[in-house]
N, C-alpha and C positions, 0 to 999 in steps of 0.2 A: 158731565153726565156721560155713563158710555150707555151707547146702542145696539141691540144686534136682531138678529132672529134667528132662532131656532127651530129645527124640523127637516122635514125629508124635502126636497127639491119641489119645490109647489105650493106648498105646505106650506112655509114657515109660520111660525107667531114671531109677532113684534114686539119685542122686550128691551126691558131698561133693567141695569144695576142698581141694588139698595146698598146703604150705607153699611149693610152688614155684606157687601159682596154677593147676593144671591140675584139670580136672573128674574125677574116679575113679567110678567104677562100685562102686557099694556092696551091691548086690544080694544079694552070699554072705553078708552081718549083718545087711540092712534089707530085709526084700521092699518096704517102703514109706516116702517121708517120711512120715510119719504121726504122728498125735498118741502113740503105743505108741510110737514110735522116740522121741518128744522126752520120753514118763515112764520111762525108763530104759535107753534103748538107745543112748546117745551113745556112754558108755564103749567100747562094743563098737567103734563107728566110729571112732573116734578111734584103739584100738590097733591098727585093721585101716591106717588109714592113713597111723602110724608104720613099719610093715612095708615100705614101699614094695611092697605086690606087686600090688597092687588095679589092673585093667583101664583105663585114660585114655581119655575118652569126646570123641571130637572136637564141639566148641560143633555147635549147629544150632537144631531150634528149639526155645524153654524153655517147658514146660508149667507149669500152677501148682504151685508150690515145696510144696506141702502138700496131699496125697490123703486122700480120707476124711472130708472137713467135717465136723463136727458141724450146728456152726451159725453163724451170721453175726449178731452184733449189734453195732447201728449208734449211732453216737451223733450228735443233731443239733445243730447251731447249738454247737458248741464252742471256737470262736473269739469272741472278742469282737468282730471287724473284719465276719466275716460273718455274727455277730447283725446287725450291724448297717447292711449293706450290704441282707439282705434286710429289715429295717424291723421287725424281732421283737427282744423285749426279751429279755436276758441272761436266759436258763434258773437256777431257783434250785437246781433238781436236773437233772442229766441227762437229756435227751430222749432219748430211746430209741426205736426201731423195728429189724424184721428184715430178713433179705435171705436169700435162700434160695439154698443152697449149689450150684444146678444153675445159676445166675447166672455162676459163676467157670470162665474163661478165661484162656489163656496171656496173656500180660505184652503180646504185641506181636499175639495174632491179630484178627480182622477184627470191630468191634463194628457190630452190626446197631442202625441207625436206627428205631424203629417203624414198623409203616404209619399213615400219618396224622401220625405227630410233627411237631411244629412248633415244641419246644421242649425237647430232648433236649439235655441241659447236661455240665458237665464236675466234677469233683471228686478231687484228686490226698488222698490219706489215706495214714494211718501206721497200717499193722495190726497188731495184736496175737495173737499164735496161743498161748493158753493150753500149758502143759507137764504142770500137776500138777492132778486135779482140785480144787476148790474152792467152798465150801461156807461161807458168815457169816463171812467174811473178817475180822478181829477192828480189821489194820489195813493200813496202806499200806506198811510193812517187810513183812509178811506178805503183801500182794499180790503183791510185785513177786519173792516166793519162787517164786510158780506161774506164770509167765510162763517160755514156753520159747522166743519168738523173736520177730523181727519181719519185716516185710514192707512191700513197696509197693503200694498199692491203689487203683482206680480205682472209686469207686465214681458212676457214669453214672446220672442222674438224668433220667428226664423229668416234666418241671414244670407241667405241666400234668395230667397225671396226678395227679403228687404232691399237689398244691396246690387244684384245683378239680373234681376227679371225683367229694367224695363223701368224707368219712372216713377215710380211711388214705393215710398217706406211701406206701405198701408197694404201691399200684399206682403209681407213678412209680421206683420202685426196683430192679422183680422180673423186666424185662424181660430177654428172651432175651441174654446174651452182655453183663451191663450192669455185670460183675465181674472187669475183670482184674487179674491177680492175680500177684506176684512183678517179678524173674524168680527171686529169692532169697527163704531164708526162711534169717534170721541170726541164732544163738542170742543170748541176754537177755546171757550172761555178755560175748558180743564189743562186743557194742553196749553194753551198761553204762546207764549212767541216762540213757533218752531225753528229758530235758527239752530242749535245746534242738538238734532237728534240723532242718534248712531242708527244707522241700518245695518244689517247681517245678512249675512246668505252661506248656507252652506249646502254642498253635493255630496250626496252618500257619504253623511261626516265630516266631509274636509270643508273648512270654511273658505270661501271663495271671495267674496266682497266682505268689507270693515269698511265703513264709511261713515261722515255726518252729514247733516246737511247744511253745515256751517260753512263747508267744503261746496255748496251751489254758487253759478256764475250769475244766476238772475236767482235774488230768494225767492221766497213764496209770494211774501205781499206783491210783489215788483211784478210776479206771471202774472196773477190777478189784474193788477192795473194794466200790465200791457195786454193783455187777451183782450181787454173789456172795449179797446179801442177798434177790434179787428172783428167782434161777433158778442150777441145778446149773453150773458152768463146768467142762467138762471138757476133758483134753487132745485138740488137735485140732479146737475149738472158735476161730473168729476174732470179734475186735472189731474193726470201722472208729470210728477215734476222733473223727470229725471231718473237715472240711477251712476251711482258711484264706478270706479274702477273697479276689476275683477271679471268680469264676462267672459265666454269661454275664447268669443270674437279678439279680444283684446289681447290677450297669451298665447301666443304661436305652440301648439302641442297640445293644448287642451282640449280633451274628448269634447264634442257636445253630448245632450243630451238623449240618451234612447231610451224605449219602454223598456220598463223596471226598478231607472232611475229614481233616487229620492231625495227632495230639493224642501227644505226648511230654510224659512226666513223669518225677522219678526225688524219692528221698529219700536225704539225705546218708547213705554207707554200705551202703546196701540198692539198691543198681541203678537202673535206669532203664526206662522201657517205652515202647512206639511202636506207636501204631495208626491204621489208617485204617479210618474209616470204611464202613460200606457199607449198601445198603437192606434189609431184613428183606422 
């Protein structure tokens, strides 16, 4: 099943895909996408959408596919390509850091530059939106139980922040608008075992990252399990797994990002996003 919501920033309605492709208005079974909707309220949408009678919401703009964040955890350097592009050795466990959920923006709205940035980078990711809470995850069959879907995610980095202010990823990460997110959020069972999905990314045109996630040091299942030993995962709760080689950080000469810039990315399956930039 994919999910989204459409509407102005506030606004959204929560809608689900009919087998003819058109977006339905779900609202009389789902007040929300939400992590509640994805630990047991599918059924309900699915036979509301067999019915044929649910409301067709004409496309416009897509807000993030999933209301109610828990929380955002990130995982670093999980490519082997862009271990190794920024010059840091293969992680033996999972780098981990957060990103706070007032971070996430629609798929395509306007992401603010820092003031002062001079090194605001790019990073196309495969999210993960927990379904079932989870709790010492025993194993990786068992993970991939409480996964209720995925997503496209941009997770916007500034690197100088990140990297030289001082202790924590999480000032390069936490900035206003530096989370977009969707424009779908596609249950576990449609998408099936994401091992090898291609991500993309391209700047003003030029494609910048090509990657899969076949190419991950820790897969999906395996974050799930090991997160679930270190903190509660509940539904409604996203992981950013990662992103591929190509960053502006990893290429010596490559401009970062300034307002006016335009950064499209999508992941096979799970949509596409487009944004321009602009100054904070």
């Amino acid at each position: 099943m994919k999910l989204a919501r459409i509407g102005e920033a506030g606004a959204e309605v929560p809608v689900a895909m009919d087998s003819s492709g058109a977006w339905r208005d779900i609202s009389t079974v789902a007040t929300e996408v939400d992590g509640a909707l994805l630990d047991g309220g599918l059924d309900a949408v699915a036979a509301a959408l067999a019915t044929d009678d649910l409301p067709i919401v004409a496309p416009g703009r897509f807000g993030p596919p999933l209301a109610r964040i828990g929380k955002i955890v990130c995982i670093g350097l999980n490519y082997r390509d862009h271990a190794a592009e920024s010059g840091m050795p293969v992680p033996q466990e999972p780098v981990v850091f957060m990103k706070a959920p007032d971070t996430v923006i629609g798929p395509d709205d306007t992401v603010l530059v820092p003031r002062g940035s001079e090194k605001t980078d790019w990073e196309v990711e495969l999210a993960v939106v927990i379904g079932k809470t989870a709790r010492y995850l025993g194993s990786t069959q068992e993970a991939a139980e409480h996964i209720g879907g995925y997503a496209v995610s941009h997770d916007v980095s500034e690197r100088d922040y990140q990297l030289h202010r001082g202790g924590q990823w999480d000032k390069g990460k936490n900035c206003e608008t530096f989370n977009p997110f969707g424009p779908v959020l596609v249950t576990a069972d449609e998408v099936g075992e994401p091992s090898a999905l291609g991500l993309r990314l391209w700047v003003n045109g030029e494609l910048k990252q090509n990657g899969s996630t076949a190419e991950m040091i820790f897969p999906v299942y395996e974050i799930v399990r090991y997160l679930s030993h270190f903190m509660t995962l509940y539904p409604g709760d996203v992981i950013n797994t990662g992103t591929p080689a190509g960053v502006a950080l990893g290429v010596p000469g490559t401009p970062y990002l300034k307002p006016g810039d335009r950064v499209e990315l999508e992941i096979d399956g799970l949509g596409r996003q487009s944004q321009t930039f602009g100054a904070a």
